[in-house]
N, C-alpha and C positions, 0 to 999 in steps of 0.2 A: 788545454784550457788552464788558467792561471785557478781558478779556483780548483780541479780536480788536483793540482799541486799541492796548495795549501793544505786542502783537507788529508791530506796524503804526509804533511810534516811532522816533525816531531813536536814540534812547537804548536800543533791544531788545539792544545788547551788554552791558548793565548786568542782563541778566535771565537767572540760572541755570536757573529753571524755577519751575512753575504747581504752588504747594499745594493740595492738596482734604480735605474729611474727610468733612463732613455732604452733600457734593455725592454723593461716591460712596454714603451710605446712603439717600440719596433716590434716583437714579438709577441708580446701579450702574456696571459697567463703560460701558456708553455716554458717558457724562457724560467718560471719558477719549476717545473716539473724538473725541465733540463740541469738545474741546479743541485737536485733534489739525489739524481741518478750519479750524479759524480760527489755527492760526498754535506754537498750544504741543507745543515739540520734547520738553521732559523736565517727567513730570508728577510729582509728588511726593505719593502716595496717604498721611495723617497720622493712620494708625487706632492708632497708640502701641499696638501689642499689649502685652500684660503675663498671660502665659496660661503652660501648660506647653511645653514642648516640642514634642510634638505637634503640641499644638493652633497653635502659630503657625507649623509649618512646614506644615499644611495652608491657613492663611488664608495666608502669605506665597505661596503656591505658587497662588492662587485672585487675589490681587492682581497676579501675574505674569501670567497669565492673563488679566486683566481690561484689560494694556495698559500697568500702573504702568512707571515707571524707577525711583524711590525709594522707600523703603517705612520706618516708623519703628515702631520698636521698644523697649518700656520696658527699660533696660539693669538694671533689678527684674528682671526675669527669668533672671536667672541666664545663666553663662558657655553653657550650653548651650541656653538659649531664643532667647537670642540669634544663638548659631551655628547652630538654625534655619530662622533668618529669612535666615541668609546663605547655606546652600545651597542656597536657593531662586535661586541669580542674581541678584535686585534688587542696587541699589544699597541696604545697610543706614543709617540714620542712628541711633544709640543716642540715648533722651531718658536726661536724668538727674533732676536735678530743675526739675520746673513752676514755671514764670515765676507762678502766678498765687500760689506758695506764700510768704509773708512769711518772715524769720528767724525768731522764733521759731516759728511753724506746723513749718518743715524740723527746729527744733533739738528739738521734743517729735517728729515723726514717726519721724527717722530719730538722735536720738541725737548728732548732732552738726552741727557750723557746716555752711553753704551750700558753700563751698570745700570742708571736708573732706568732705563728702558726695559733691560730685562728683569728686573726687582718686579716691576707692574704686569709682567708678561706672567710671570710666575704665577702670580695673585689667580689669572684665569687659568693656568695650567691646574694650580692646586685647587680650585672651586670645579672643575671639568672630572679630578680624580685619574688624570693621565698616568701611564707606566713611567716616562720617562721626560726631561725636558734638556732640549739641545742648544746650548749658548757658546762665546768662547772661550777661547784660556782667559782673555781681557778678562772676565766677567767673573771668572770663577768666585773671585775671594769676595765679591759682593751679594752673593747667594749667603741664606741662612744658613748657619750649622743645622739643623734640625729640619730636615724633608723627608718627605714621604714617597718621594719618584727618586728615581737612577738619574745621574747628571752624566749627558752624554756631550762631547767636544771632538768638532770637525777642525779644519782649517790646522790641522796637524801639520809642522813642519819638522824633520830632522835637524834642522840647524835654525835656530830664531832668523825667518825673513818674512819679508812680504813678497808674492807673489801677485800675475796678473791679475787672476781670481781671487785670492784672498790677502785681505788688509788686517785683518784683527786673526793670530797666528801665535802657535805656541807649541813648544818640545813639546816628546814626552812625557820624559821626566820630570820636567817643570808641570803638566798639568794633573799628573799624578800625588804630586806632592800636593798638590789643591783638592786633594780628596774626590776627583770626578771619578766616575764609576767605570766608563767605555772613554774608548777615542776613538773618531772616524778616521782610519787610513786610507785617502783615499790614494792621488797623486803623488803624494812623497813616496810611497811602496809602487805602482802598478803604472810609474814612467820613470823608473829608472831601467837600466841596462836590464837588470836580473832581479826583476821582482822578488823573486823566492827569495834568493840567498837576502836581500836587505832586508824584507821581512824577520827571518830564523836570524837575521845579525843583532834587528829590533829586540827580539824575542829575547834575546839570551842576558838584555842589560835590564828587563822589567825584573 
């Protein structure tokens, strides 16, 4: 298993912790347990709720439950769907807007730019009291200097493209230099040939 590797690297100080999404709907809470025995300290369960209130403070409180440390949350959901997924205990991450969504897709959905979308998005993350909020490289430099949550960035590519999945895309390096706190690896690391060694190649230019 690709993660009892990593955890097993040299470069394991380079690793916040172990995303899941479609593992937990195949498997369920186990598949965090199974995580747990080969090495992964903090799991980060990726079910991007987007529901009522209620409703995600019963599944945020079922994913506590189930073993999660992080828990992600559509910050669409309002100041209060959000807040709770936070009294559930997890660690909250707010998504704002989908990496896989181009400029114009974001500018006919939501009405306005990529930046100004996530500027508004924030607004609820930081009234919510969330751990963390997840946008893209795009976005980065439109974010205040001055937050109170971790700035977390998917749609990680080793060489500046666009992929099928994702439209709004950005190095590492480059989103480092933007002050973000994590980056999601997901695909750029775990479809290539040798996961491990591109990973410890990543590791060694941070």
């Amino acid at each position: 298993m690709l993660t009892k590797k990593l955890t097993q690297s040299r470069y394991t100080k380079h690793i916040a912790g172990f995303k899941i999404h479609d593992l937990w709907d195949r498997y369920g809470p186990p598949i965090v347990t199974d995580l747990r025995k080969v090495g992964a300290k903090t799991v980060w369960l990726d079910l991007k709720l987007h529901d009522t209130p209620k409703t995600v403070r019963f599944r945020s409180l079922a994913a506590r439950r189930g073993g999660a440390d992080i828990l992600s949350v559509h910050a669409g959901s309002g100041v209060r769907g959000v807040q709770a997924a936070v009294s559930s205990g997890l660690k909250i991450v707010a998504i704002t807007v989908l990496t896989s969504l181009d400029k114009k897709e974001v500018q006919k959905i939501y009405g306005s730019s990529s930046a100004k979308t996530v500027q508004r998005l924030m607004v609820v993350a930081t009234k919510a009291k969330v751990w963390g909020l997840v946008c893209s490289a795009e976005e980065l430099d439109a974010l205040p200097q001055e937050r109170n949550m971790k700035i977390i960035v998917p749609g990680i590519q080793l060489k500046k493209k666009s992929g099928a999945n994702q439209k709004r895309t950005g190095t590492p390096r480059a989103v480092l230099a933007l002050d973000a706190d994590y980056l999601v690896l997901g695909s750029a690391v775990t479809k290539t040939g040798n996961p491990l060694a591109t990973f410890e190649r990543l590791a060694t230019k941070l």
